[in-house]
N, C-alpha and C positions, 0 to 999 in steps of 0.2 A: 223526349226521352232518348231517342235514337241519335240524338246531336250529344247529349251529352257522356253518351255509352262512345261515340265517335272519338269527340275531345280525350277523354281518359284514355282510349286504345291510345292513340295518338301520343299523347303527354307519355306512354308506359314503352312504347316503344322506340322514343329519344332516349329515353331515362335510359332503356339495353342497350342502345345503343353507343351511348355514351360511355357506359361505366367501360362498358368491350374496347371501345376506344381506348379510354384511358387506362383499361388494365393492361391491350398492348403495349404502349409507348412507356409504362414504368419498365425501368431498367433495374435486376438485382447487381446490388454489390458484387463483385468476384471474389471468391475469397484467392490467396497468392500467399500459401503457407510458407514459403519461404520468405518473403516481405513482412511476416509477422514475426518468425524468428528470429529476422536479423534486428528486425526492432524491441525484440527482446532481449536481444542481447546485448544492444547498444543500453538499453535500459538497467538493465542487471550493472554493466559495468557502472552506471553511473550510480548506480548503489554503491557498491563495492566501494567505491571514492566513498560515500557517504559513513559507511561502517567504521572504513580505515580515520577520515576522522573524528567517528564516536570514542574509536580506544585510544586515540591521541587526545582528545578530552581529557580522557577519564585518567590515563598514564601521567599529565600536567595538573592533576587534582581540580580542574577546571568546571566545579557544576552548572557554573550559570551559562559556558559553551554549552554543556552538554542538554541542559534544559532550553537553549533554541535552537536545539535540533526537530526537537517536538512541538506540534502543532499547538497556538494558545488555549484549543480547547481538547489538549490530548488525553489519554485516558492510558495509565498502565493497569490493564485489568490482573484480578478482582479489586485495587483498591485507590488508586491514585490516579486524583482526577486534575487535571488542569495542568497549564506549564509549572507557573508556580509551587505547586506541591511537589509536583517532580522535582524541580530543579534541590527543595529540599530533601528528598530522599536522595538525591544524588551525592548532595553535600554530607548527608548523614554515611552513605556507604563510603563516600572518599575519609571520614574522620574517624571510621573503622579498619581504613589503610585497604582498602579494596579497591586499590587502582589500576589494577591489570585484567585484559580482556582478550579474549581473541571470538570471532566470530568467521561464520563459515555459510552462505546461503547454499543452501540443498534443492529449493526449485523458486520460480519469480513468474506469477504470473500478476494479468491487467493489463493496463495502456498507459499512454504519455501521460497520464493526471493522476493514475492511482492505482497501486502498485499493492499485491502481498507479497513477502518474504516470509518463505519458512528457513529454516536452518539450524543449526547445531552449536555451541558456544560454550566459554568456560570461562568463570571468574577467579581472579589472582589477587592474593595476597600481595602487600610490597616485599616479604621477602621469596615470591616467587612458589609459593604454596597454593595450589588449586584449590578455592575455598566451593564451589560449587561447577555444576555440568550440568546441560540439560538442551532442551531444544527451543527454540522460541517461533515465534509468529509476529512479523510487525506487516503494518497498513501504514502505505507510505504515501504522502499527498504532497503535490506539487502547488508550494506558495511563493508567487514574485518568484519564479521561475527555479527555485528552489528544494530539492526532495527535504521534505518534515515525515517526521512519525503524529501518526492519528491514531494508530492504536498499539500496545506492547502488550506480550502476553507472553510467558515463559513459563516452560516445563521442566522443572527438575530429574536428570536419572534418579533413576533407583535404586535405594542401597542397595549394596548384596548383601 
């Protein structure tokens, strides 16, 4: 009995010993908020490239550009789901003459693989008539090295 009360003390006291060991020699990440901002920002710009060619799509009437921009299993929420569909509702807004966009991101957060965009936007008429305003939210994922939209989600102002 007393050998095996021995063994266990023994076997319990590697076991602290150990884990103490190992929890020394783990090392925390540092965080280096400046190294994150600048990678944010290199980030955001390459959005910004991304945007600028969403309304250069949409300005050339070009839905099927604009539908791979979006991921093959993208989602414009509440209703349209797939590239596919999109690229037709894109097609249905460009044969409505709604070719003109401007966009504006307001904050970007995430990492190198996956990205939110909030910001601000407005939809144009071809004859330069603001047809809508509002704010939007896209989830942006990186495919074959590429930023795609994974999710779209837009918010209309409010009338006055």
């Amino acid at each position: 009995m007393k050998k095996i009360k021995f063994r266990t003390s023994i076997f319990l006291a590697i076991l602290v010993v150990s884990i103490f060991i190992t929890s020394c020699n783990h090392k925390v990440p540092e965080k280096n908020p400046e190294t994150n901002q600048t990678d944010l920002a290199t980030l955001e710009k390459e959005i910004e490239v991304r945007l600028r060619e969403y309304e250069s799509y949409l300005k050339k009437g070009d839905s099927i550009a604009l539908g791979k921009m979006y991921m093959e299993d993208a989602e414009i929420i509440p209703s349209t789901i797939g590239r596919n569909n999109i690229t037709k509702a894109f097609g249905n807004m460009i044969r409505d003459s709604i070719i003109g966009s401007s966009f504006k991101t307001t904050k970007i957060w995430g990492n190198a693989q996956l990205l939110v965009e909030e910001g601000a936007g407005t939809w144009y008429h071809t004859n330069g008539t603001a047809v809508g305003s509002g704010r939007y939210l896209l989830v942006w994922k990186k495919d074959d090295g590429k930023w795609k939209i994974l999710r779209d989600t837009w918010f209309p102002d409010k009338k006055k």
